[in-house]
C-alpha positions as CSV (number, residue, x, y, z in Angstrom):
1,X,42.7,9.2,68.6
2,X,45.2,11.6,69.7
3,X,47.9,8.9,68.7
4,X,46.4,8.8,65.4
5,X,46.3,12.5,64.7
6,X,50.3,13.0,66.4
7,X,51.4,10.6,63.7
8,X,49.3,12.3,60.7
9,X,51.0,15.9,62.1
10,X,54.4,14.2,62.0
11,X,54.0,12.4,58.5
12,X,53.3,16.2,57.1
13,X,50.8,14.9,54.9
14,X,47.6,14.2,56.8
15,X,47.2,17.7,58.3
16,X,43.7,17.8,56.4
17,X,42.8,14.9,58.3
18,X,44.4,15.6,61.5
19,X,42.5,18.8,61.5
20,X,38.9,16.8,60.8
21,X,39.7,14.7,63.8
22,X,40.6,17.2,65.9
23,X,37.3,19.5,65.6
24,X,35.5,16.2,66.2
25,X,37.6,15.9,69.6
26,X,36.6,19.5,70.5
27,X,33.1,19.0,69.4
28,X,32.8,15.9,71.6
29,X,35.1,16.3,74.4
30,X,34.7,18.1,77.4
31,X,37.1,16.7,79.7
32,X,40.5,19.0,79.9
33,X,43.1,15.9,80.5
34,X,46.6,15.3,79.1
35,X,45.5,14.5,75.9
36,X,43.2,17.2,75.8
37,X,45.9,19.0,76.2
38,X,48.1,17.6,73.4
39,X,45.3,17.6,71.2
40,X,45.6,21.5,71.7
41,X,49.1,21.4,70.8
42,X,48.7,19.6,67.7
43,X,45.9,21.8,66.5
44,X,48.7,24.9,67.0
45,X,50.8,22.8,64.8
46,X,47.8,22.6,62.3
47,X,47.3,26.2,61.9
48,X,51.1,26.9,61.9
49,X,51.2,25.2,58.9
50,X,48.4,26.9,57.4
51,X,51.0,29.5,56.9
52,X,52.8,27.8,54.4
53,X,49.9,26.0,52.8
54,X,48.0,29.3,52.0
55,X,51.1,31.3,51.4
56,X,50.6,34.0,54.2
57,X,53.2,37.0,54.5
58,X,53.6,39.7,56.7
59,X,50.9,40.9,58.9
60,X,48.8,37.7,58.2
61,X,51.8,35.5,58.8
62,X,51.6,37.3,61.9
63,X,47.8,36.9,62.7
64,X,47.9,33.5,61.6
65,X,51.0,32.6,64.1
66,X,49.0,34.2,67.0
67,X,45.8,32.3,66.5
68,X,48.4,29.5,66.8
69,X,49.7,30.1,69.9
70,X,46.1,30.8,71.0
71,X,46.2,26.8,71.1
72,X,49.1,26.8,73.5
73,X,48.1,29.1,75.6
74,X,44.7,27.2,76.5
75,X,46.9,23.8,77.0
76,X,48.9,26.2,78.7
77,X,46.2,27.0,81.3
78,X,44.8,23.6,81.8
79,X,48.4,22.5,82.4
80,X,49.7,24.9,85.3
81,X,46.2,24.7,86.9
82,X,47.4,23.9,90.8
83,X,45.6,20.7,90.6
84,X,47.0,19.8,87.5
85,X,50.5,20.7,87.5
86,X,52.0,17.3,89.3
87,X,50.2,15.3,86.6
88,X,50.7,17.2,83.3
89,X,53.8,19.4,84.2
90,X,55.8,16.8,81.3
91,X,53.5,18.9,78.9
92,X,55.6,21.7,79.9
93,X,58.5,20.6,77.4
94,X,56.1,19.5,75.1
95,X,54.2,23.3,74.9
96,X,57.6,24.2,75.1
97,X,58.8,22.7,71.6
98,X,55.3,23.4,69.8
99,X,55.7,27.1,70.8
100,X,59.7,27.3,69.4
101,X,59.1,25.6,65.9
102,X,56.2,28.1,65.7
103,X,57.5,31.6,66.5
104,X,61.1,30.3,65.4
105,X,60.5,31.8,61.5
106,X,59.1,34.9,62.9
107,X,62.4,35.6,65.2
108,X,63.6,38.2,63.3
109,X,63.9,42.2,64.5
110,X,61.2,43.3,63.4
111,X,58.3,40.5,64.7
112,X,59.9,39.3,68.2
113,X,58.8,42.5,69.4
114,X,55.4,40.3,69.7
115,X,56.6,37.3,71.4
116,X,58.5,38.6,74.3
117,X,56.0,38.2,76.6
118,X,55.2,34.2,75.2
119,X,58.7,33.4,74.9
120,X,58.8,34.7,78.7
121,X,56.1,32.7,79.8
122,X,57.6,29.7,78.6
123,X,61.1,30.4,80.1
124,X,60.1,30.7,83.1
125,X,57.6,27.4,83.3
126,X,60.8,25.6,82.1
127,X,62.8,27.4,84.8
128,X,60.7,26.9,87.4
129,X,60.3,22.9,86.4
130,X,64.1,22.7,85.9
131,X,64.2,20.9,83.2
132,X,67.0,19.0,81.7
133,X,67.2,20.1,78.2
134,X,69.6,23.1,79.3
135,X,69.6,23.6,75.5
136,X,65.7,25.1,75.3
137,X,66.1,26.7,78.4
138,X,68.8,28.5,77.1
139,X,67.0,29.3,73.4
140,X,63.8,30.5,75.3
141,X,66.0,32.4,77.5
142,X,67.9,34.3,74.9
């Protein structure tokens, strides 16, 4: 299922359907594993791009961003749990990459006031993992 629903996100044309699936998998699921996990992560895609697809500006581009990263933030939990973090900590990079496309248009003056303490918690997950993409490090650093 989450296979299915990754694909539809990346096609850019099934979101409608990606979205059905994914309450469905909420509705019915009440394990917190991996794909849990990335399910999250695809539904923070989903309601980024409700930005777009309803035309939001300003303060409800803002809202609507937030309630995105609302997502990430719960995969976030699950994934640095102690008992969790040797199994999922590749979800790291993943969170990581869901969280830059999405704040990435609001990275202007007057908006990044709001996501200093996001970007902050994501620099330092990626720090503390080490990852190898010195590139995001880097972006989520600056």
């Amino acid at each position: 299922m989450i296979l299915f629903i990754e694909l539809a996100i990346r096609s850019r044309k099934k979101d409608k359907q990606a979205e059905e699936i994914l309450t469905f998998l909420f509705n019915h699921s009440n394990c917190e594993d991996q794909f849990y996990c990335r399910a999250l992560l695809a539904q923070a895609t989903v309601e980024f791009r409700k930005i777009n697809q309803k035309g939001l500006k300003a303060e409800e581009n803002l809202e609507q961003t937030m309630k995105a990263w609302e997502f990430i933030e719960k995969a976030m939990d699950i994934i640095t749990k102690p008992e969790n973090k040797s199994r999922y900590e590749f979800l790291i990079y993943n969170a990581a990459i869901t969280t830059y496309q999405i704040l990435r248009p609001l990275n202007k003056p007057i908006w990044s006031k709001h996501f200093v303490a996001i970007l902050e918690k994501i620099s330092n997950l990626l720090e503390e993992k080490e990852d190898a993409d010195f590139n995001l490090r880097i972006r989520f650093l600056s």
